[in-house]
C-alpha positions in Angstrom: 139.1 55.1 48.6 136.5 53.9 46.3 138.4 54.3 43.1 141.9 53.0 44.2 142.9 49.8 43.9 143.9 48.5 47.5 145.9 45.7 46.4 148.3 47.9 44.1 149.1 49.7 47.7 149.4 46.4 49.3 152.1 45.1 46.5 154.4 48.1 48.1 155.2 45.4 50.9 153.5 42.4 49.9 154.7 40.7 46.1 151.7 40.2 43.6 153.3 36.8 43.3 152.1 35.8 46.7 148.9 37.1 46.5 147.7 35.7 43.5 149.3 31.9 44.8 146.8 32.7 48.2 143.9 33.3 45.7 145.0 29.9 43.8 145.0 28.5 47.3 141.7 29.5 48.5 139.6 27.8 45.2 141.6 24.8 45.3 140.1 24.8 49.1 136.6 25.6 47.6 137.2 22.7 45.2 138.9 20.4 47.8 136.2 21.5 50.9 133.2 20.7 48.3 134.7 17.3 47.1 135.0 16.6 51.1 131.6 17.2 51.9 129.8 15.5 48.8 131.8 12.3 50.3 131.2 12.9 54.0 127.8 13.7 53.6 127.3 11.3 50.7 125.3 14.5 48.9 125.9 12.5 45.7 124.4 9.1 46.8 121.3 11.4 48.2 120.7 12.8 44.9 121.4 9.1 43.0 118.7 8.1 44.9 116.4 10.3 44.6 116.6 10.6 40.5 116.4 6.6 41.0 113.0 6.7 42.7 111.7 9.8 41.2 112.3 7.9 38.0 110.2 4.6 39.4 107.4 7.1 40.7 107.0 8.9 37.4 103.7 9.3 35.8 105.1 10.4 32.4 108.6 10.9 30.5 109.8 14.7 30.2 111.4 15.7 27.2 114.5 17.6 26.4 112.6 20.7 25.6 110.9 20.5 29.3 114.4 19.4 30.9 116.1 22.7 29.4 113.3 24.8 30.3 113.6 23.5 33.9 116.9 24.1 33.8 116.3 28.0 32.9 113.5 28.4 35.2 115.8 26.7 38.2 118.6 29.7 37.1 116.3 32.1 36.8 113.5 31.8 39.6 115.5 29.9 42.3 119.0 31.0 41.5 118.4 34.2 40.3 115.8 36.0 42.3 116.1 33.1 44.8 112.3 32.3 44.3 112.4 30.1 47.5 112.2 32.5 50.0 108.5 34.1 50.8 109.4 36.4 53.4 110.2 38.7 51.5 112.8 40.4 53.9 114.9 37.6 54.3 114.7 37.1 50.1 116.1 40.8 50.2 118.9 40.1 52.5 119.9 36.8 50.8 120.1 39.0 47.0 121.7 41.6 48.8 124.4 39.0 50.5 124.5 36.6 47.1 125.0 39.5 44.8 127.7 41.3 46.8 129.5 38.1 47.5 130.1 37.4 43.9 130.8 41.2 42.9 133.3 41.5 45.8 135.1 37.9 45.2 135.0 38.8 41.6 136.4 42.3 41.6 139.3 40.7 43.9 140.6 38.0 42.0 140.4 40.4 38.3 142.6 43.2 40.4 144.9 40.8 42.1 145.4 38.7 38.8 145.2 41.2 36.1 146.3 44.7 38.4 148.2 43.8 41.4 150.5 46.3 41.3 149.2 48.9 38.5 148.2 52.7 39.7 145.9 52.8 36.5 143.3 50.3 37.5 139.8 50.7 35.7 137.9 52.2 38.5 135.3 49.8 37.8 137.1 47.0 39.6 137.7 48.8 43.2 133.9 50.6 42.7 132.7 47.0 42.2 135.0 45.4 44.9 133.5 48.0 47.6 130.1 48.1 46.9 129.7 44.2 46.7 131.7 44.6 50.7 128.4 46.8 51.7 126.3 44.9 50.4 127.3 42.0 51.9 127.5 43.5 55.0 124.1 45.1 54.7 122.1 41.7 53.7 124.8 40.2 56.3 123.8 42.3 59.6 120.2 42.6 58.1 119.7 38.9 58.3 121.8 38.5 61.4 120.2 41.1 63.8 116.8 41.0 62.7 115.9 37.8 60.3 117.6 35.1 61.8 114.8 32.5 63.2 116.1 31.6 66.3 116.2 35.4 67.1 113.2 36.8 65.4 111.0 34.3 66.2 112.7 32.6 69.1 114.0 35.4 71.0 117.4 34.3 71.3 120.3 36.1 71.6 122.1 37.4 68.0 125.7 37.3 69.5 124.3 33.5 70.0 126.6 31.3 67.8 126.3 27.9 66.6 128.5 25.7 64.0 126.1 26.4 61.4 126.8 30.1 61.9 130.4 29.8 60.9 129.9 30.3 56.9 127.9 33.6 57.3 130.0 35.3 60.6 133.7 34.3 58.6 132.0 36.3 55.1 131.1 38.8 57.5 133.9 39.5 58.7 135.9 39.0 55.5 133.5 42.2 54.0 133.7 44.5 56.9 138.0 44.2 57.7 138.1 44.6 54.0 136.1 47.7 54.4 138.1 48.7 57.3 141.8 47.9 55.9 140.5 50.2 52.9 139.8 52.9 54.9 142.4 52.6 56.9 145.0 52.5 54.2 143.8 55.5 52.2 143.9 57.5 55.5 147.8 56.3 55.6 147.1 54.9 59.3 149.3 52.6 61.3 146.8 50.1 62.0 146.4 49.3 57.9 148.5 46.2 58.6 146.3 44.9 61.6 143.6 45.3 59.8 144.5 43.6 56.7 145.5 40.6 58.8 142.1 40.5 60.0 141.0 40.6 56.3 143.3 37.9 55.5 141.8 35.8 58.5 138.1 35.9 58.3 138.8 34.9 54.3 140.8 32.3 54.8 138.6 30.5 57.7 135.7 31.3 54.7 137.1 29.4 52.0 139.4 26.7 54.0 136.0 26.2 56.5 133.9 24.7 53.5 133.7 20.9 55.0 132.2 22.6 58.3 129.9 25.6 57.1 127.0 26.2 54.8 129.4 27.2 51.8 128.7 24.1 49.9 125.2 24.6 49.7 125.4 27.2 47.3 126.3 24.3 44.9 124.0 22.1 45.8 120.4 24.0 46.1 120.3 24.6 42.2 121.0 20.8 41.6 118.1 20.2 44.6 115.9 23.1 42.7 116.2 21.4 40.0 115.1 17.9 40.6 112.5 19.2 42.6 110.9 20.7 39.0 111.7 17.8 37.3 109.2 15.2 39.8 106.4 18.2 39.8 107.2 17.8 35.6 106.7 13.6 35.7 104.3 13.4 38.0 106.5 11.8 40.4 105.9 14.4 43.0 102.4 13.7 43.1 103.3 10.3 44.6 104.2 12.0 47.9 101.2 11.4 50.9 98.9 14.4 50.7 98.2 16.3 53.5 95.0 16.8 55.3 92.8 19.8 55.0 93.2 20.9 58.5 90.2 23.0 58.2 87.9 19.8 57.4 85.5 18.7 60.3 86.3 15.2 59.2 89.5 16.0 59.9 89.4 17.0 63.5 86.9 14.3 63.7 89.7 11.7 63.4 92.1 13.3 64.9 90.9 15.2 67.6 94.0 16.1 69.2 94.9 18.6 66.5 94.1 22.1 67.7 90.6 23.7 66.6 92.4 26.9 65.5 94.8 25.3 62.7 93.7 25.8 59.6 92.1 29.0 59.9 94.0 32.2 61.1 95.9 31.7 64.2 93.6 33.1 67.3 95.6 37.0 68.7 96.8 35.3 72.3 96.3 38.6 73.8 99.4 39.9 72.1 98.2 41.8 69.6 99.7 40.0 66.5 97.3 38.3 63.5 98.4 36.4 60.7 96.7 35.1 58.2 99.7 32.9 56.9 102.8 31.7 58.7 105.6 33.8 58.6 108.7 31.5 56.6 111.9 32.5 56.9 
């Protein structure tokens, strides 16, 4: 199962041809969906504007030198290692998610383009294809069951679904029915088809559901990284209003609606649980 190349077994029923015109399809959608929601959302405007007053704000001018190594500490730290999570569980699960997306999609499109139909397949590609499923499903149903906000910290229900849910649930279930129809075809079983179709489904609600899921974001949180090193770089960030020291007397003083315990660590409530910081997710 985990050397075999499912799509060469697939190409006894289905023609190459027509998968590798589906895969064309689905990055045209990618391309299409993104161009969509830059204009719907007016992403590009948001970002025009903010380069426009980060530029009026700026205390001094940042060199090309500083600019490229922005650039490589935005790949590296935010992109990368995805530096803007710190809880470091849900970092975990997003690496784990990220990183098995792009070895799955990857390992896909080189055997449909390049072996769609051959029995001698480097066993790299089907290895690669199936462990990037797993790990998408782990850092998937990690995050789901036990990270999400609204369930962790909220108590909500995780079969609780929203419209914002719809990018993570299609990739879902893109990894696990390809996991399934895998399985199910090396075992030569007669639901291989059903659960191909399923496969074919969940991916093509994923890709084609761009202009109403989170699968754009993925291009625009590097660019939004980015900028955001740039103004701490001019100074321009330092324009922002500062925020009160909770902990100051003077503080409370003024305000004295805010709660005596902010500031310090958060008082047990009789339930047992002390933090010292908040818990981000």
């Amino acid at each position: 199962m985990f050397t075999s190349n499912p799509f060469a077994e697939l190409s006894s029923w289905l023609s190459p041809s027509i998968m590798q015109g589906y895969i064309t399809l689905m990055i045209l959608l990618v391309v299409a969906g993104t161009i969509f929601d830059v204009l719907h959302k007016k992403s590009a405007r948001y970002f025009s504007e903010n380069m426009r007053k980060q530029k009026a704000n700026a205390k001094r001018s940042v060199g090309g030198g500083e600019m490229v190594s922005s650039a490589i500490r935005t790949a590296v730290v935010d992109v990368a290692a995805s530096g803007e999570f710190c809880n470091p569980k849900r970092r975990i699960a997003h690496l784990l998610t990220m990183y098995g997306f792009i070895a799955f999609a990857l390992a896909t499109a080189v055997m449909i383009y390049a072996y769609p139909a051959a029995a001698d397949t480097p066993a790299i590609w089907p290895q690669l294809w199936h462990v990037g499923a797993l790990m998408v499903c782990v850092g998937g149903y990690w995050f789901w069951f036990f990270i999400r906000v609204d369930v962790a910290a909220e108590g909500n229900s995780p079969f609780r679904v929203v419209h914002a849910d719809l990018f993570v649930l299609s990739l879902l279930g893109s990894a696990t029915f390809a996991l399934l129809w895998s399985w199910l075809q090396s075992a030569d079983s007669s639901w291989t088809k059903v659960a191909f179709g399923l496969f074919a489904a969940a991916t093509t609600v994923l890709f084609a559901g761009v202009p109403w899921s989170k699968f754009a974001h993925m291009f625009f949180k590097p660019a939004a990284a980015f900028q955001k090193r740039v103004t701490k770089a001019d100074g321009s960030l330092e324009n922002l209003p500062e925020v009160p020291d909770l902990a100051d007397p003077a503080v409370h003083e003024r305000y004295p609606d805010i709660p005596e315990y902010l500031g310090k660590n958060p008082p047990d409530m009789g339930l047992g649980i002390k933090r010292e910081a908040p818990n981000h997710y």
